[in-house]
Each structure stands twice: as structure tokens, then as C-alpha cells.
N, C-alpha and C positions, 0 to 999 in steps of 0.2 A: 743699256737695256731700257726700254720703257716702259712705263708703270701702266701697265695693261690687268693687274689684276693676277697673271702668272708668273710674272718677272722673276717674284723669288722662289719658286718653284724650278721655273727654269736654270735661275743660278744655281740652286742646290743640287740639279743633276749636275751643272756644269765640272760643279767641285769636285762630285762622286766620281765624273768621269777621270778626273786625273789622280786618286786614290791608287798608289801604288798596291801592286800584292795581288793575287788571286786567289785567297781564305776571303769567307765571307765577312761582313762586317754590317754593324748597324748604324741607324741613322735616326736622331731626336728629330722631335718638330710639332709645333701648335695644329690644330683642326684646321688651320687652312691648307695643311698638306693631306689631308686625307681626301684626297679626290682618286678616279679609278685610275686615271691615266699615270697621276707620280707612282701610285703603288704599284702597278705593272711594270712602268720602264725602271725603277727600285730594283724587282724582284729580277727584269731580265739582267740588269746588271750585278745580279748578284748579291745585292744591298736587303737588309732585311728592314722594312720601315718600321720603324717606332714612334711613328706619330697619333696623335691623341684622336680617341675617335671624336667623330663628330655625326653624333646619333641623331641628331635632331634634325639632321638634313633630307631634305626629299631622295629618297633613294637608300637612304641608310650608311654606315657607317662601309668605307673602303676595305677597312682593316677588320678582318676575319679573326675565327679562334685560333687559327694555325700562329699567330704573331701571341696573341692576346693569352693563351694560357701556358705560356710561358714565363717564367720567375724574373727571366731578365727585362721581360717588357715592364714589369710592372720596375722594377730598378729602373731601368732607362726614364720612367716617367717622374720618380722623383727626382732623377738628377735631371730634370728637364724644368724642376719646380725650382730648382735651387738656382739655376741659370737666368730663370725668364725674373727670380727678386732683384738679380742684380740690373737687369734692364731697366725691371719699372723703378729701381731706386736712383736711376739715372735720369730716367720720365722726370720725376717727382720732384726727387729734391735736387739733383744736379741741373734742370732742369732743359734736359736734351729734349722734352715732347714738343717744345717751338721755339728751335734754335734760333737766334737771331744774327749768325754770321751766314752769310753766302759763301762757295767755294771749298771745292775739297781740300785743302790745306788745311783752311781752318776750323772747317766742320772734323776733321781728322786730329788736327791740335786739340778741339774744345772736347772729344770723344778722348782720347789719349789723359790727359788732365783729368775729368771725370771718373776716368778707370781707375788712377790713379788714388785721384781721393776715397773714392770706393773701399780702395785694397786696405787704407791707411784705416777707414772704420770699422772694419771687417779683425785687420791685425790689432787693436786695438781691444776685440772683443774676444783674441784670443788670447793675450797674455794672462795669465793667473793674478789672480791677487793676492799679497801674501797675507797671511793671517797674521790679526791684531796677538800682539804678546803682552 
């Protein structure tokens, strides 16, 4: 695909399209999925968008109250909050925001390793600690 500005819009229908099952299901995403077009082809396919409004845009916000006053949308958007920490702590300190390897191998190797170290911080900050006797 090329990086036209829709690219990943058009892969996330992509994905939806091969989504087994005919019960409906939802779908996360930041305000650049809040355009008319993704939440249309969303809704014909069944899909309920859960993506974040983006009020500020000329024209207003895609996502209506039909999504919006519903419990699970507001769910969906925290667990969208808990998703996107682990990206930026990959930005940040793993520092995937300007990779310096070429080639999906090893951009896939340096992504993989990252994830990695990630989970090992994450499990880290769930173990207990025992109390002092």
C-alpha cells in the first residue's frame, strides 16, 4: 500500500473484511478513523466503529450518538488508551519513532524484541511484593 494519507484506513477495512462470523463486532481506532466514508463502509459491513471523535474537524465529528451513548463505546476507548501507551512506550524509549534498520525483517525483528521488552516491564510491575516481616 502506499502512504497516501488513507492507507491505513484502507487496511483496517481490509482486515474487517476477512473477520469471520456474521454477529456484529466492533472496532478501536484514533480520530484519523473518524472520517464519513470508514464509518459507512464500518456500518455496511456490519462493524460498529469505535473510534475516537474528532470534533475539531471541519464538518464535525463521523461518529454519531447512536455509537457514542453507549457503555461499551466508552469501554472500547479506554482499552484503546491502554493500547496506544504501549506504542508510545515503544516511540519513546524503545525507540521505534526513527528506526534506523531498513527492510521488513528487521524492522519486524527490532518490533518483535521491543514487544518483548515491553511485556518483561509490564510483568515486572505485576508481580507482588512480599511484605517486610
Amino acid at each position: 500500500m502506499q502512504a497516501n494519507g488513507r492507507a491505513e484506513r484502507d487496511a483496517a477495512l481490509l482486515m474487517l473484511e476477512q473477520v469471520q462470523g456474521d454477529g456484529r463486532i466492533t472496532v478501536g481506532g484514533d480520530k484519523g478513523f473518524d472520517t464519513q466514508e470508514f464509518v459507512a463502509e464500518c456500518r455496511q459491513m456490519n462493524v460498529t466503529p469505535h473510534v475516537a471523535q474528532n470534533t475539531g474537524r471541519a464538518g464535525g465529528s463521523a461518529i454519531d450518538a447512536r455509537t457514542t451513548r453507549h457503555a461499551g463505546y466508552a469501554a472500547s476507548q479506554r482499552k484503546r488508551k491502554r493500547i496506544e501507551e504501549c506504542f508510545g512506550w515503544m516511540k519513546d524509549i524503545a525507540l521505534l519513532r526513527k528506526l534506523k534498520h531498513r527492510g521488513l525483517f528487521k524492522a519486524a525483528w527490532i518490533f518483535t524484541f521491543a514487544a518483548a521488552a515491553y511485556n518483561l516491564v509490564r510483568m515486572r510491575k505485576l508481580i507482588p511484593v512480599p511484605a517486610a516481616v
